[in-house]
C-alpha positions as CSV (number, residue, x, y, z in Angstrom):
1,X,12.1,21.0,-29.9
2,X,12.5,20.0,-26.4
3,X,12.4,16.1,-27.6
4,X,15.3,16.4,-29.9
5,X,17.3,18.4,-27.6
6,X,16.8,15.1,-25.5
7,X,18.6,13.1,-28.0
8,X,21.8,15.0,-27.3
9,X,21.6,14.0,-23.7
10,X,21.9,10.9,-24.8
11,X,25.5,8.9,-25.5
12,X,26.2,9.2,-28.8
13,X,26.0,5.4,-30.2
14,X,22.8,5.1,-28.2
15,X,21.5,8.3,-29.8
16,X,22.0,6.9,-33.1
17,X,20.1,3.5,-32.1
18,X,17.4,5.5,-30.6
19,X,17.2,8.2,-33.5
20,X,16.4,5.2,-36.1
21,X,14.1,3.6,-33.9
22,X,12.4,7.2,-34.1
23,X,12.5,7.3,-37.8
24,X,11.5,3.7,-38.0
25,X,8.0,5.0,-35.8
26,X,7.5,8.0,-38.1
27,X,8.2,5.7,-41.6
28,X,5.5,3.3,-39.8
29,X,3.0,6.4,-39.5
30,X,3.5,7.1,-43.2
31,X,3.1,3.6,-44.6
32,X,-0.1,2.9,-42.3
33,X,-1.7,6.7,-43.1
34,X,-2.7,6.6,-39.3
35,X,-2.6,11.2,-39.7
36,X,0.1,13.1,-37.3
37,X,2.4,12.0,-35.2
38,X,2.1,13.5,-31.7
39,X,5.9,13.8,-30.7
40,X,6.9,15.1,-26.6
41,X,7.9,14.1,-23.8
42,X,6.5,11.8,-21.6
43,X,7.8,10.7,-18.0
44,X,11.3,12.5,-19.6
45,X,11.2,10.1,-22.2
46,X,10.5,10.3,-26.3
47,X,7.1,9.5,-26.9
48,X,5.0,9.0,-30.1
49,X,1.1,8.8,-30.2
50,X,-1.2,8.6,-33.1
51,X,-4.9,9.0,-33.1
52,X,-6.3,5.7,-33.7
53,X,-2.9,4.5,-31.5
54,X,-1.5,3.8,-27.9
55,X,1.1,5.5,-27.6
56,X,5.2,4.2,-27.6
57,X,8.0,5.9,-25.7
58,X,11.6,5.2,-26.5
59,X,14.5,5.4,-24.0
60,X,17.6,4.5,-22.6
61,X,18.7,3.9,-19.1
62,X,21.9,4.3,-17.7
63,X,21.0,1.5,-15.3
64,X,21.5,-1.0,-18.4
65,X,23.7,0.5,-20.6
66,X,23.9,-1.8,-23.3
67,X,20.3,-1.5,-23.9
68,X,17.5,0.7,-25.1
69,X,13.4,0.6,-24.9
70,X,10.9,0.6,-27.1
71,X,7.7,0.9,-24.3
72,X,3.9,0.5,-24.3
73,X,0.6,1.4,-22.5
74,X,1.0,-1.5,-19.7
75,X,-3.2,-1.8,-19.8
76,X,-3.1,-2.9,-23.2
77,X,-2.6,-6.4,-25.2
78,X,0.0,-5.1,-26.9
79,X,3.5,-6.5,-25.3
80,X,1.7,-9.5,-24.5
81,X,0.7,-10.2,-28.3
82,X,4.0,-9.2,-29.0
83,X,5.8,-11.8,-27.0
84,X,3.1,-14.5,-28.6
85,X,4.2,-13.4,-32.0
86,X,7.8,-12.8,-31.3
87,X,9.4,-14.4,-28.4
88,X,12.0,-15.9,-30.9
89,X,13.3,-12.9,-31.8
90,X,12.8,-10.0,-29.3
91,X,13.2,-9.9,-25.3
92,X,10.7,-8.2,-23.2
93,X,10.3,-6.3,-19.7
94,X,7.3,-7.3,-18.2
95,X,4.3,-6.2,-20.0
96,X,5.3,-3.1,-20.9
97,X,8.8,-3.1,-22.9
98,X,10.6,-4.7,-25.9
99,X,14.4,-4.7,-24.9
100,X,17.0,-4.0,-27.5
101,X,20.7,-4.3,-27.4
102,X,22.8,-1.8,-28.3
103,X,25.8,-4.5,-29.7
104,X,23.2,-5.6,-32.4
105,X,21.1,-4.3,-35.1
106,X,16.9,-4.3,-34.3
107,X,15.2,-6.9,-36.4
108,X,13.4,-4.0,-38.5
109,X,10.4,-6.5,-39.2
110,X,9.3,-7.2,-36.4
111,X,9.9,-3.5,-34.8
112,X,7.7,-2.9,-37.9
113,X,4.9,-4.7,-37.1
114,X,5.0,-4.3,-33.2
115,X,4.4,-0.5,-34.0
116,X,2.2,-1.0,-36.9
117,X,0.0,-2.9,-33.8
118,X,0.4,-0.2,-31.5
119,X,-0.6,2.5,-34.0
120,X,-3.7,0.9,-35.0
121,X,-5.0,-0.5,-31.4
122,X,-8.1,1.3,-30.9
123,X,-9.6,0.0,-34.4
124,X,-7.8,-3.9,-33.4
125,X,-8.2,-4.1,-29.5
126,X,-11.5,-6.5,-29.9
127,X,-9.5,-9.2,-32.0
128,X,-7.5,-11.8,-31.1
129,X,-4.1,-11.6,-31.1
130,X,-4.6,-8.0,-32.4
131,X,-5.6,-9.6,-35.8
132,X,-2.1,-10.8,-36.3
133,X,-1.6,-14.1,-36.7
């Protein structure tokens, strides 16, 4: 309860970015039959974690207002596989964040993927790239 009462804390056209981003994590759990998602809050922040998973935190800062953030375990491959895959197409913070703006729609297939990576990392760590390719 306490993570969707932090949705209303948050400006209203960023809180609908940020809610389909969440519902885009949980359709991602459902497609990939990974079990529960874990939902709470981390570091004040919305985070998701799944068994087999490293877990992603969604949030916006007033800071950068135009943008929002999907984040990652900084200790893992994962942003750094991302930005092999998909520099083209998403903007990253360091090794720990994909950027997204709230003046544009997310590209939904690679969001997709990204999480389908980070939901599955402790049965893909070993390969390269994560086993995408």
């Amino acid at each position: 309860m306490e993570v969707i009462s932090k949705f209303d804390d948050y400006p209203s056209d960023i809180r609908r970015s940020l809610l389909d981003l969440r519902s885009l994590i949980f359709q991602c759990a459902l497609t990939l039959d990974v079990g529960d998602v874990e939902e709470a809050l981390k570091w004040g922040e919305p985070s998701y974690r799944v068994k087999c998973g490293s877990p992603i935190r969604i949030d916006w800062k007033l800071k950068t207002p135009h943008n929002y953030y999907l984040y990652f375990n900084c200790s893992t491959q994962l942003v750094d596989t991302f930005r092999e895959l998909y520099s083209d197409v998403l903007e990253f913070q360091g090794n720990r964040a994909i950027v997204l703006s709230v003046a544009q729609s997310f590209p939904e297939r690679e969001l997709k993927h990204c999480i389908a990576l980070a939901m599955t990392y402790q049965r893909i760590k070993h390969l390269p790239l994560l086993g995408a390719s």
